[in-house]
C-alpha positions in Angstrom: 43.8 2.8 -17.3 40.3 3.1 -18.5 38.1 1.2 -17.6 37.8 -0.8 -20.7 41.5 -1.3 -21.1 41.1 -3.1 -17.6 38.7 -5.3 -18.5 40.5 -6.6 -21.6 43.6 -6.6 -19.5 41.6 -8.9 -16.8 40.0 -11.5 -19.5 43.9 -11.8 -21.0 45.0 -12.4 -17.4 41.7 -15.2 -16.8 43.6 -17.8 -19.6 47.0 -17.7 -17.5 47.9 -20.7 -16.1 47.1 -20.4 -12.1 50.7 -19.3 -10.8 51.2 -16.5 -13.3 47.6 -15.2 -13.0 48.4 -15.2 -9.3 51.8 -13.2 -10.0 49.7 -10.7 -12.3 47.2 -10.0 -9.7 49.6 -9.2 -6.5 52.3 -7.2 -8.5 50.6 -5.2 -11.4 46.8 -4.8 -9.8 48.0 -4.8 -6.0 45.4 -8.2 -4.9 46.0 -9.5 -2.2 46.0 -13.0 -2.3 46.5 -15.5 0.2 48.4 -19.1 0.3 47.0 -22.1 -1.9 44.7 -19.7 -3.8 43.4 -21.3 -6.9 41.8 -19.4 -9.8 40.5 -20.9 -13.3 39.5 -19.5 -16.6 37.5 -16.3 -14.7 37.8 -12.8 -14.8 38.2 -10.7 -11.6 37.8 -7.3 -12.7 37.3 -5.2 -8.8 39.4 -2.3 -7.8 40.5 -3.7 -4.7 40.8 -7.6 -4.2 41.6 -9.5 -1.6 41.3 -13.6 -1.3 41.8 -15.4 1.9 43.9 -19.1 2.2 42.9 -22.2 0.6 40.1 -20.5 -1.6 39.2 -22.2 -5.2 37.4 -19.8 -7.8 36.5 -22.6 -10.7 35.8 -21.8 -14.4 33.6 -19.4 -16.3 33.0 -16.9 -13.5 32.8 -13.3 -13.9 33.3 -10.0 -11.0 32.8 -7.2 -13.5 32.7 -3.3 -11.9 33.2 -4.3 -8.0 34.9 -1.9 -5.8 36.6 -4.3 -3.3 36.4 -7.8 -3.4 36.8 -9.8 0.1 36.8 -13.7 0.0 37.3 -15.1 3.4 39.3 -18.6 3.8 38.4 -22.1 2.3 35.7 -20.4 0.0 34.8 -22.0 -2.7 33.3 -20.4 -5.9 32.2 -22.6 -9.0 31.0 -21.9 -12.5 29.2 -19.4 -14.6 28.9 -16.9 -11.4 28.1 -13.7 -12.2 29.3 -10.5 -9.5 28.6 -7.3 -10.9 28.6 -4.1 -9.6 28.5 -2.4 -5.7 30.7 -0.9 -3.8 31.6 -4.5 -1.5 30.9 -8.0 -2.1 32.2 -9.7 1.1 31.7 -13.6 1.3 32.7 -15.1 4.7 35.2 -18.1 5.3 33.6 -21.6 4.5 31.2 -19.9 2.2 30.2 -21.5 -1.3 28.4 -20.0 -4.6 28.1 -22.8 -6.8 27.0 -21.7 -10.1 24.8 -19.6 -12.6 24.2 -17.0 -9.6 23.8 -13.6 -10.6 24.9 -11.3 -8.0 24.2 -8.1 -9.2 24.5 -3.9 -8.3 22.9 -1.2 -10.7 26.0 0.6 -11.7 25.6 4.7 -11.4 21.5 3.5 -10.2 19.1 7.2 -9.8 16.8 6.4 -6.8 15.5 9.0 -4.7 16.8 7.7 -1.5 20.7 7.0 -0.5 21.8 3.9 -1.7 23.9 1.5 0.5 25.3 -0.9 -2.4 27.5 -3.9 -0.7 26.6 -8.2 -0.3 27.9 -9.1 3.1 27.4 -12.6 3.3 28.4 -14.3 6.3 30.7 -17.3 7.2 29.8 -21.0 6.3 26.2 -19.8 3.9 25.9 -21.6 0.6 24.2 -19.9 -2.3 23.5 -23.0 -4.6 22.2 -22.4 -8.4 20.6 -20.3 -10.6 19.5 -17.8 -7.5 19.4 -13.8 -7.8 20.7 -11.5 -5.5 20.1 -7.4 -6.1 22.3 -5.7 -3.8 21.7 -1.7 -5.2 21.1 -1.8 -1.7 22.7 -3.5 1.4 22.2 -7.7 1.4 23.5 -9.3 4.7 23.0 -13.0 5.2 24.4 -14.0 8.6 26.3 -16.8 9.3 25.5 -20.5 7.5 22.7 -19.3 6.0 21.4 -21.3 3.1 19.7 -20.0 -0.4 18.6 -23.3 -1.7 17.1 -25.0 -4.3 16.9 -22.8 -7.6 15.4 -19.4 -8.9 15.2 -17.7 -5.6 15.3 -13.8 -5.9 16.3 -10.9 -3.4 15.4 -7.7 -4.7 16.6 -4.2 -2.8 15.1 -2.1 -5.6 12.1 -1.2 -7.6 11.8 1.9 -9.9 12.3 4.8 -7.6 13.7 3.2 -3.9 15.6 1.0 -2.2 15.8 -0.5 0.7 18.3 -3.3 2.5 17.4 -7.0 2.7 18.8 -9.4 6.2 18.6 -12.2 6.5 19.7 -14.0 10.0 21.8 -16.7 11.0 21.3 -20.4 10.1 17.9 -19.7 7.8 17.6 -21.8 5.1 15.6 -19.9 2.2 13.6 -22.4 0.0 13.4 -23.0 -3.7 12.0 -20.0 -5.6 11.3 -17.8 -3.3 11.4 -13.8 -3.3 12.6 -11.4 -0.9 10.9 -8.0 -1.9 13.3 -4.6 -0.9 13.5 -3.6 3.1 12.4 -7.6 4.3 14.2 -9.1 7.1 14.1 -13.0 8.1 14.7 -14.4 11.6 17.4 -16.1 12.6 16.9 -20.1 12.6 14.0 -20.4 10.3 13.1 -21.8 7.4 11.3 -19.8 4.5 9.1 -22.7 2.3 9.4 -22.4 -1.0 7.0 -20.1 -3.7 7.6 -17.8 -0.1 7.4 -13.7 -0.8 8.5 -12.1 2.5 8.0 -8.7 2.7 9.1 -6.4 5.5 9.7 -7.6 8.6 8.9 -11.0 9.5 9.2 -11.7 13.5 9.9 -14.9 15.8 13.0 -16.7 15.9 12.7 -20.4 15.2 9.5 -20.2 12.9 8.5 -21.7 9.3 7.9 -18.5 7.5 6.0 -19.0 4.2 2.8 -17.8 1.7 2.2 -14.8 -0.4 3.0 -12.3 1.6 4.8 -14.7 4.1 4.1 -14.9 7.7 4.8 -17.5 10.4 3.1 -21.0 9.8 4.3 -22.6 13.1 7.2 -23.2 15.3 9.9 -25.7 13.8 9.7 -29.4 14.9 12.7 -31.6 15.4 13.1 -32.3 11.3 12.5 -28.7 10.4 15.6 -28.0 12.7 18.3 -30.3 10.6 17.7 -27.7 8.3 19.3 -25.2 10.3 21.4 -27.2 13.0 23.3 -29.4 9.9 26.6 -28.0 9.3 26.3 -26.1 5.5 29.7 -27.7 4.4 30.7 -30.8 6.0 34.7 -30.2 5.8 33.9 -26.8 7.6 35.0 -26.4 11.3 32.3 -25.9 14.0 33.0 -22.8 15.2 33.4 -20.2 12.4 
């Protein structure tokens, strides 16, 4: 089937009512789909597929040109999502994209270095609206981290190169912020909004933030209910 044909084939599946569309998916595309799987009027268009228990995809999203697909358990997904491209997108168990994300490979890109295109995100992170992520290289958010706020933008590419963005557990990236290619965030900090991190910014527990960002100081006991609250409150503690 070209690739076309599978596309149009995928947007006449998205209007099926949930059962059916779940039928299509396991016996003609091979998707493997766990128990209490919801989908609604969205169009899942990867190779490979597969969708943990107890995860809800809402309305108007669209995974256009993925390789393999891998939704842990209890995700939730809402509306107007965008996932395009790569060769993985992997969102961990408990996760949640909310809406009018664009998450977003450069199909067949021509950099001069090897390319490592696949979004790992983590258990329990929350990716809430309107933010960017570039993945023509490797993104890897660890677990319960938190793009928050609007407009924020991770970028693993310019013209020529690419390099892979990380971004460590329980960090909580601030409104409009930018992550420029090859920067890596600690583990446990917060990056203040208007932030651009480039490279490598050190020390665990810190408040990262200016143009380009550095540490500012130590968290304090408020800063730290950032990045000790649980992301989803129906989530289990250990995940």
């Amino acid at each position: 089937m070209s690739r076309r044909a599978r596309l149009v084939t995928h947007v006449l599946v998205a209007v099926l009512p949930n059962a059916a569309k779940l039928a299509v998916y396991r016996r003609i595309f091979g998707f493997r789909i766990g128990s209490r799987v919801r989908i609604g009027l969205s169009v899942i268009a990867a190779r490979e597929c597969e969708i943990g228990d107890d995860t809800v995809i809402g309305h108007g999203n669209a995974v256009i040109d993925v390789g393999r697909l891998e939704l842990g358990d209890h995700v939730r997904i809402g509306s107007l999502n965008l996932v395009r491209g790569g060769d993985v997108v992997r969102i961990g168990r408990w996760s949640e994209l909310l809406r009018r994300n664009e998450l977003n490979s450069i199909v067949d890109p021509d950099p001069v270095n090897p390319t490592d295109p696949r979004l790992l995100i983590g258990p329990g992170c929350v990716i809430t609206d309107g933010h960017r992520l570039d993945f023509t290289d490797r993104i890897e958010l660890g677990e319960r981290v938190i793009v928050g706020g609007r407009n924020s933008s991770l970028w693993t590419h310019n013209r020529q190169r690419t390099a892979p963005i990380r971004v460590g557990a329980r960090t909580y990236i601030g409104s409009e912020s930018r992550l420029a290619p090859g920067s890596s965030v600690p583990a446990r900090s917060i990056v203040a909004l208007g932030s651009v991190v480039v490279g490598e910014v050190a020390g665990e527990e810190s408040l990262i933030g200016g143009v380009p960002a550095t540490v500012l100081r130590p968290l304090d006991e408020h800063d730290r209910d950032l990045v000790d609250r649980p992301t989803r409150r129906d989530a289990p503690e250990s995940l």
